[in-house]
N, C-alpha and C positions, 0 to 999 in steps of 0.2 A: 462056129462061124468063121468061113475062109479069113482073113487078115488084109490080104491085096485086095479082095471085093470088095470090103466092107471100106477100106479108103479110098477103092475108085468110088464109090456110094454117095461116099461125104466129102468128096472133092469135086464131086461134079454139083454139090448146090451149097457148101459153104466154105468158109475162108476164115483169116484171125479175121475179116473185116463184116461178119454175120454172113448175109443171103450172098448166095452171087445170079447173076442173071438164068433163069433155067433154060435148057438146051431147048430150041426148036426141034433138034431130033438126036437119036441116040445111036451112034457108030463108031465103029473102033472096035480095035484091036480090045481093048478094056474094056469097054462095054460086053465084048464079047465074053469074056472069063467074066465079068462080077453077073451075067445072065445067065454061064454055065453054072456056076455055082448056086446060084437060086436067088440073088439079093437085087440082080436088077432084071426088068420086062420091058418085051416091047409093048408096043401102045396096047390097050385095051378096047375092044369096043362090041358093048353089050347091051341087050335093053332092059329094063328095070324086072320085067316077069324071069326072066333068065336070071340075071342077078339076084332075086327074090329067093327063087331054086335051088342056084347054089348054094348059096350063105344057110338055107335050111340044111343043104346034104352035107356041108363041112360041118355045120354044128352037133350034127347028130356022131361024127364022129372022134369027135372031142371032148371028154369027158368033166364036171365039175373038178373032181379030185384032181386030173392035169393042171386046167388054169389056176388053182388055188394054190400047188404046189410052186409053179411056175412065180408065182407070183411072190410068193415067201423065198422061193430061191434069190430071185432079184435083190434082194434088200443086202446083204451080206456083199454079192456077187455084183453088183452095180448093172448086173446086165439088164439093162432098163426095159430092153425090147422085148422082156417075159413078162410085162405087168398089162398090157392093156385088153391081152385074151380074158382077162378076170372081168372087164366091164363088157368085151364084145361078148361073152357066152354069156353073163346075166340078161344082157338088153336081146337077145335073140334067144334065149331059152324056151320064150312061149310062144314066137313068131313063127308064121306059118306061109307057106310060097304061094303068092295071090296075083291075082293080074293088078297092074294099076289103074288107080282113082285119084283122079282129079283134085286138087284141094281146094280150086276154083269155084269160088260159090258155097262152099262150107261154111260154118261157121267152125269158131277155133273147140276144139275136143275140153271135152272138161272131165275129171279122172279127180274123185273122191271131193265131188264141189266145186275143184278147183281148176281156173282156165290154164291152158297153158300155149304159149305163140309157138306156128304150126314149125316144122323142122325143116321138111324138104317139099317136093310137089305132089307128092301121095300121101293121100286122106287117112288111106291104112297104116301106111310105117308108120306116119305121125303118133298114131295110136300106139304104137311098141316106142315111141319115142326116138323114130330112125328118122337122119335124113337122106334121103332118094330124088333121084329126076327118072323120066320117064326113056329115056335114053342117055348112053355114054358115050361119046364118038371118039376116039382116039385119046383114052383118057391116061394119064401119067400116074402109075404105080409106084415108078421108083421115089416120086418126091413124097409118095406116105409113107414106106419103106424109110425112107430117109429120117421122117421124125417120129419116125417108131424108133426106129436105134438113136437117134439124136437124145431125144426128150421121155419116151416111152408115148410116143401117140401123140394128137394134135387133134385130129378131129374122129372123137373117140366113137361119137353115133351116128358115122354117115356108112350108109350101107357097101359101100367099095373096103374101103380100110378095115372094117370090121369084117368081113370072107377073108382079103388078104392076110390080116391080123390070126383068124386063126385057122387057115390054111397053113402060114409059116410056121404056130405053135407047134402044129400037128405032126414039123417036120424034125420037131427036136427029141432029142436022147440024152438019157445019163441027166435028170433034171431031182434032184435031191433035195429035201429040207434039210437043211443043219440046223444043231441046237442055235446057234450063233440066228439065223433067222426067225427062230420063235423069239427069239432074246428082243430081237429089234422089234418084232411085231405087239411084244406086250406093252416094249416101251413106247411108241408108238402110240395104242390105245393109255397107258396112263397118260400121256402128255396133251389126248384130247381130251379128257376128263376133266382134268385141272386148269382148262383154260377158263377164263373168266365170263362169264355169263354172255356178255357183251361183244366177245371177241370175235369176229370174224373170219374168214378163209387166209387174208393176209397176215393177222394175226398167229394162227395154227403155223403157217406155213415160216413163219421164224419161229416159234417154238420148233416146229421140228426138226431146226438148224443141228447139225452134231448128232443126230438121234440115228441117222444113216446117212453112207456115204452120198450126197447127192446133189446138184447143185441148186440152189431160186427154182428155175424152169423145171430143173427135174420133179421139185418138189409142189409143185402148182401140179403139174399130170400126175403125179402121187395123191393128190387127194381128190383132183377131178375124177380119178377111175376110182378109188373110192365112193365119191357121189353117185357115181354112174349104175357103181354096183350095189347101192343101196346102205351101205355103211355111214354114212356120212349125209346124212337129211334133214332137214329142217322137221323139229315136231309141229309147227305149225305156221300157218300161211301169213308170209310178210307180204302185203301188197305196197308196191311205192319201194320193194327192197331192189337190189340191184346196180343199174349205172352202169357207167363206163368204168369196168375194169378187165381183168383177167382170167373171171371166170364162166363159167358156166351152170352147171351141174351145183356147187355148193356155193354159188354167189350169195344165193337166202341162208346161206348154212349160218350161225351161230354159235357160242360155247356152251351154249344152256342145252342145246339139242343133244352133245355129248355124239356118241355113238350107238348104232342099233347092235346090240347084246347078238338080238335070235338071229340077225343077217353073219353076225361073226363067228357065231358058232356053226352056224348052218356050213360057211364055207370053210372056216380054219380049226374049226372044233375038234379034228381027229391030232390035230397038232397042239393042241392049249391043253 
């Protein structure tokens, strides 16, 4: 990743003082070079069947063993912005490029008994757990770009960030496991183990304070693309669980749920 792009990236939406106001439009000289280099776009505007299309032809050309490796690379390397192609390729693995439907008048989808509140305006992603509108008019790429590299992702299942998510994977090279990243990833899975029945996501997430280099926020999208990716589940249905917090994906999670073994092996298994 260029070094001048990736600080024109994060100087055009933050500051020591968090958010800064985002650009009405994107010009300059700098602008110019962090878009030569691949990290910032101009506006986007697509409609939900097109966008459907793509997200199907980039996934097909991104392999599980990529995002898995990518994402074990992360953990050592800090490079945060390798971890969220692990949850964009599991939530569009089985997804397939449809015209849009309405979610209007639906009732909410229910998947193994259980309900779940709709995502975006299409009946069908909902069902793959994507959110989508039925058009995008001059939509801003660089600010998900932004908290891909910031955070490792933000809004992990809505159909824009997820193509670009691994579109960008698909552009990287030289992407290595080290012993050092199996290191972290077992420790990792022992420190969910041993959490207390009762514990929480917020709980987990100081546990896994010191376990890898990362900070609070980092460590919140460390376990929500976990959730995402199916690692990290609730074994069964909390109704009334939830609230105002900071999660999503494992807001029901618990420490009695522990971890899915066959999901971890399935994707890290050639490394464990």
């Amino acid at each position: 990743m260029d070094k001048k792009a990736k600080q024109i990236l994060m100087k055009t939406f933050w500051s020591s003082q968090g958010w800064k106001s985002r650009p009405t439009e994107y010009t300059g000289a700098d602008f110019e070079y962090a878009k030569n280099k691949g990290l910032m776009f101009d506006p986007l505007t697509i409609s939900h069947d097109e966008c459907a299309q793509r997200l199907v032809e980039i996934r097909e050309k991104v392999t599980k063993e990529q995002v898995a490796a990518a994402f074990l690379h992360s953990l050592s390397t800090r490079k945060v912005y390798l971890r969220s192609a692990l949850s964009s390729w599991a939530l569009s693995k089985l997804f397939t490029a449809h015209e849009f439907e309405s979610n209007k008048g639906k009732d909410f989808l229910i998947e193994n008994g259980v309900h779940y509140a709709m995502y975006g305006d299409c009946h069908i992603c909902d069902g793959y757990h994507i959110a989508s509108l039925a058009n995008y008019q001059n939509e801003d790429l660089n600010v998900l770009n932004f908290e891909r590299i910031k955070w490792g992702g933000v809004r992990l299942n809505h159909i824009l960030y997820m193509t670009l998510d691994l579109e960008l994977l698909g552009r990287e090279e030289n992407i290595e496991v080290q012993e050092e990243d199996v290191a972290i990833l077992r420790q990792v899975l022992k420190t969910i183990s041993e959490c207390e029945p009762t514990d929480a996501a917020r709980q987990l997430e100081k546990r896994l304070h010191g376990v890898f280099p990362s900070s609070k926020a980092e460590r919140d999208m460390f376990m929500e693309i976990l959730g995402t990716t199916g690692i990290l589940v609730p074994a069964k249905d909390r109704p009334g669980r939830g609230g105002k917090n900071d999660f999503m994906a494992v807001v029901n999670w618990r420490g009695e749920d522990g971890y899915s073994e066959p999901e971890v092996q399935n994707l890290f298994g050639q490394w464990l």
